[in-house]
C-alpha positions as CSV (number, residue, x, y, z in Angstrom):
1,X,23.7,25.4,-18.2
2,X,24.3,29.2,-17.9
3,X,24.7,30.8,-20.9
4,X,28.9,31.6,-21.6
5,X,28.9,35.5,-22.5
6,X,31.4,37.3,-24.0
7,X,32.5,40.4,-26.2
8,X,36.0,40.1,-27.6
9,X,36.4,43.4,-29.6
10,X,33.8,46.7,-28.3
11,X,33.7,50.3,-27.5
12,X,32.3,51.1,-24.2
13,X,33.7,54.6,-24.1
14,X,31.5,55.5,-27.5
15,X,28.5,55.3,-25.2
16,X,27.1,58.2,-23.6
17,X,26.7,56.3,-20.1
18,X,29.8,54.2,-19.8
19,X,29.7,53.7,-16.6
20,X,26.4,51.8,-16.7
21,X,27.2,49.6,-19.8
22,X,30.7,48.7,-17.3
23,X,27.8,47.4,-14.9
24,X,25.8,46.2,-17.0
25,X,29.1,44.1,-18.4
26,X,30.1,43.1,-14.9
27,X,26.6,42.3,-13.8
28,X,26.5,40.0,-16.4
29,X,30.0,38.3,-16.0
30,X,30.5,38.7,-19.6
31,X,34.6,38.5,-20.1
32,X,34.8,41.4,-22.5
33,X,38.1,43.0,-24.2
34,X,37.4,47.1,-24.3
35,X,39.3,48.8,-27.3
36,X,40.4,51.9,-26.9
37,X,40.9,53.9,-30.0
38,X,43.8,56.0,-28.9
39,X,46.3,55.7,-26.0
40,X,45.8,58.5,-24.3
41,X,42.3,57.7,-23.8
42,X,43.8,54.4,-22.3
43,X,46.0,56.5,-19.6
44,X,42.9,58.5,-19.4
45,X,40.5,55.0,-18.5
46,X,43.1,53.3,-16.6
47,X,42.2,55.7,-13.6
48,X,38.9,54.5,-13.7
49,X,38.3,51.2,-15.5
50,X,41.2,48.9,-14.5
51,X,39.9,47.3,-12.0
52,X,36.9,45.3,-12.8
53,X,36.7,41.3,-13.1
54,X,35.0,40.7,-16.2
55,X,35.7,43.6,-18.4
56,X,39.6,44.3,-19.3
57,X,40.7,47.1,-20.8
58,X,43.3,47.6,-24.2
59,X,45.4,49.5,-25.3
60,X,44.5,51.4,-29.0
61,X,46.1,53.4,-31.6
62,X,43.1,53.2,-34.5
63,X,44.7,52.8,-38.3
64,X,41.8,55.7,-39.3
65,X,43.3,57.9,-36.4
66,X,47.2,57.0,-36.6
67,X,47.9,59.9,-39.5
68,X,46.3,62.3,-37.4
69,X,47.4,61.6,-34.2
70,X,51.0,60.2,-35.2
71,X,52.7,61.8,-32.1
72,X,50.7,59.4,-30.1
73,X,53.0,56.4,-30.6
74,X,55.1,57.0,-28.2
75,X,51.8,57.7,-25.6
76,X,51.5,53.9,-26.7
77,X,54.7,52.4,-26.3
78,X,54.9,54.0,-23.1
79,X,51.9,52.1,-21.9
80,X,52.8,49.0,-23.2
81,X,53.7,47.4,-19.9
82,X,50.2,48.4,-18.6
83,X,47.8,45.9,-20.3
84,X,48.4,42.8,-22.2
85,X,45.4,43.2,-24.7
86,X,46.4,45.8,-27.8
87,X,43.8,47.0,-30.0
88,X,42.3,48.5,-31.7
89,X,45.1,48.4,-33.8
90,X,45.9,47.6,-37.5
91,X,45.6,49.1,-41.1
92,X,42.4,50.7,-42.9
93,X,43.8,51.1,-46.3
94,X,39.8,52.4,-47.2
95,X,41.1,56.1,-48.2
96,X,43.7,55.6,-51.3
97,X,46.4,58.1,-49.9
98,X,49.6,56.9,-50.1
99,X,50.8,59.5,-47.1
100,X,48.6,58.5,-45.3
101,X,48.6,54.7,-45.2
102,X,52.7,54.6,-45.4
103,X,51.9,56.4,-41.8
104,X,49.6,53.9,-40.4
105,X,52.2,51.0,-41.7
106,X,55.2,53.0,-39.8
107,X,52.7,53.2,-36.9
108,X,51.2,49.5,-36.6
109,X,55.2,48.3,-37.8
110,X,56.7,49.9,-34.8
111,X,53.5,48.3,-32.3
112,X,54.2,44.7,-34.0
113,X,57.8,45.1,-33.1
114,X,57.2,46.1,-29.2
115,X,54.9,43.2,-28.5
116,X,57.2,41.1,-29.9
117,X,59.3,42.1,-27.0
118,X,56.7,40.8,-24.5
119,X,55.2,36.8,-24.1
120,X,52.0,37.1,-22.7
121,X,50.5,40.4,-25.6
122,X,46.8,39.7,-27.1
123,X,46.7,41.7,-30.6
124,X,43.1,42.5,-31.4
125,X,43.7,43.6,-35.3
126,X,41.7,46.0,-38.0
127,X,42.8,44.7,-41.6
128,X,40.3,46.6,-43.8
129,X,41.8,46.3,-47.1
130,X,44.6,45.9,-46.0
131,X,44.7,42.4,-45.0
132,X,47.7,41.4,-47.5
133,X,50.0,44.2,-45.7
134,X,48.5,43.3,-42.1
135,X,49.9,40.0,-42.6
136,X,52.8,40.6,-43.8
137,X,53.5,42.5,-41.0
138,X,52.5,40.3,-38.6
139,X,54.8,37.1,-40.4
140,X,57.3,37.1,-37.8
141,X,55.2,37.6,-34.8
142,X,54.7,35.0,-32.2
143,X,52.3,36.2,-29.6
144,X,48.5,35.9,-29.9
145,X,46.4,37.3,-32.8
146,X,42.7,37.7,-33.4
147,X,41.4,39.3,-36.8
148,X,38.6,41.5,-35.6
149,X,35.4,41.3,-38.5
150,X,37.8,40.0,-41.1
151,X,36.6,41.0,-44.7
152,X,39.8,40.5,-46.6
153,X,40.6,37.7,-49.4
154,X,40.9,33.8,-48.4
155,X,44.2,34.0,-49.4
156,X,45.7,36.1,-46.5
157,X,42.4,34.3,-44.0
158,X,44.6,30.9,-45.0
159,X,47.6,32.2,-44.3
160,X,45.9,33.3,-40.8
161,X,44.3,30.0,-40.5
162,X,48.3,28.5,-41.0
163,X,49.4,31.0,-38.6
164,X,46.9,30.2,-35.5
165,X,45.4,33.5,-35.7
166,X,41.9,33.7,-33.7
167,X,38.6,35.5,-35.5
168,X,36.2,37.2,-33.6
169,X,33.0,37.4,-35.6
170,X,29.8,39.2,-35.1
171,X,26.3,39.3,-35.2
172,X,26.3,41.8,-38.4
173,X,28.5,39.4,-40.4
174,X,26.0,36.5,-40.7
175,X,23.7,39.1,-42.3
176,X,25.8,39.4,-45.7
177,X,27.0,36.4,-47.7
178,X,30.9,37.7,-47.5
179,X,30.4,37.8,-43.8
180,X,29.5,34.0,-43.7
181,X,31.7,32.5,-45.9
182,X,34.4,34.1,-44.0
183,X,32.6,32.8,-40.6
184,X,32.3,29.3,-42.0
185,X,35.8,29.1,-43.2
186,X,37.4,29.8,-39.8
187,X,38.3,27.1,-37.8
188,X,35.7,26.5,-35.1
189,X,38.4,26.3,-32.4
190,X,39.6,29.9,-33.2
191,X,36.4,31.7,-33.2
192,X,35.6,34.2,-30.7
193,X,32.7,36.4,-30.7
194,X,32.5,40.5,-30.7
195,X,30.5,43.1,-30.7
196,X,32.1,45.8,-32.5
197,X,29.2,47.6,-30.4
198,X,28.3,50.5,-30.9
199,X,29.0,50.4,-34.9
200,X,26.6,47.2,-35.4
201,X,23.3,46.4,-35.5
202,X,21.0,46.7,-32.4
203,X,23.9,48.1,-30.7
204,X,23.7,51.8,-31.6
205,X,22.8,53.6,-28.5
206,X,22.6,51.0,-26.0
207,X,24.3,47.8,-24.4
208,X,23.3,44.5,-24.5
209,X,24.3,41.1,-24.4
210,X,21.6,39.9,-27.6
211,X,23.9,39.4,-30.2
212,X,25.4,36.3,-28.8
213,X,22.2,34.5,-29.0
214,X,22.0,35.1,-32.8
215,X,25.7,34.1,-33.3
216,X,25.5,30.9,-31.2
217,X,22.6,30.3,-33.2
218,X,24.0,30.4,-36.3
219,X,26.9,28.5,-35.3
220,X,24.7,25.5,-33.7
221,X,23.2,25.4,-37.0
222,X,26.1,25.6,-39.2
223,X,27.9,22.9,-37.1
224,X,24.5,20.7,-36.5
225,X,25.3,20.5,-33.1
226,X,23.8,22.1,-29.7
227,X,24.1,25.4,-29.1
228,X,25.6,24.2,-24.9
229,X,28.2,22.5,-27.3
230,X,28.8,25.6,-29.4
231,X,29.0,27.9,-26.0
232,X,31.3,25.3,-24.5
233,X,33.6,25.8,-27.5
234,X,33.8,29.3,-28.0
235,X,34.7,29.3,-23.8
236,X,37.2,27.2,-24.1
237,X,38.6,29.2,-27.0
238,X,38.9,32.4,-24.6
239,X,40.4,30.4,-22.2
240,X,42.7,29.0,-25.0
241,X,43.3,32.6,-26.2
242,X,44.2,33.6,-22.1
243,X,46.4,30.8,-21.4
């Protein structure tokens, strides 16, 4: 059985040879969701990178970049139309200014509310500390969510779990104890696996497909069944999240 390879949540363009991790990606057939973390480098990808099978690109307006680049939003709502995966999008309520994250909420408020426009939108979401306000935001949206690394309280992960929302967990997670309650907690039909390359372990400077094998593992364990049966899963949750 060939091994089912995908990356729901990374950062191609924060390699210095992007072109050969697209290959590499394509090579591989590994159905992977690029983030962009602004949307002018989307328009500025788009040229080049919409064409490919297995690697899609989204559309981004990062919470840590939204104060600085506020202008942008309406560079994103423009290119709404384009793409029907969003992210990286969200909150990052890590820096206590009150300017600053009353910003990011206007920003991510006024994203929510255009998606909600559209049927088919796939929301890949950044709620560090901020997961209360993210879903609060998010309680009247319909279309598709997945929590990217989720670190926030069970509380707001139930409410997510209620809601349908997917998670998309990572290699780096099962390494810390918070990382693998939250991983054991989430409903094994709404678990999709990321990257987050290049900002996690083994992925700093180059590309590769490893990390699934450590989070199928862990999984197979966890679940006491085969890893085939955990791969099957996780596929048909991307198909689930695509359909």
């Amino acid at each position: 059985m060939r091994k089912f390879s995908m990356d729901a949540h990374m950062h191609f363009d924060l390699y210095k040879d992007r072109d050969k991790v697209v290959r590499f990606i394509e090579e591989s057939q590994s159905y992977t969701i690029a983030m962009t973390n602004l949307p002018v480098l989307f328009e500025k990808y788009m040229k080049n990178y919409c064409g490919y099978k297995y690697i899609k690109l989204a559309l981004g307006f990062h919470p840590e970049l939204a104060y600085e680049y506020q202008q942008q939003l309406s560079v994103f709502l423009k290119n709404i139309g384009q793409t029907r995966y969003i992210g990286e999008i969200g909150l990052d309520f890590t820096k206590n200014n009150c300017e600053n994250q009353h910003c990011q909420m206007k920003i991510f408020k006024a994203i929510v509310e255009e998606c909600s426009k559209f049927d088919d939108k796939i929301l890949s979401i950044h709620s560090r500390k901020a997961a209360k306000e993210v879903i609060d935001i998010l309680e009247n949206y319909t279309g598709k969510v997945i929590l990217h690394w989720y670190t926030g309280n069970l509380k707001e992960m139930q409410i997510a779990i209620s809601r349908g929302y997917y998670f998309s967990i990572n290699h780096q997670m099962i390494r810390s104890v918070k990382g693998e309650k939250i991983i054991n907690l989430a409903p094994l039909d709404k678990i999709l696996i990321e990257s987050d390359a290049p900002f996690t372990y083994g992925l700093n400077d180059h590309y590769d497909l490893n990390f699934l094998d450590n989070v199928y593992a862990y999984l197979s364990n966890k679940n006491n069944v085969s890893i085939e049966t955990i791969q099957k899963k996780v596929e048909n949750n991307f198909k689930a999240l695509l359909s």
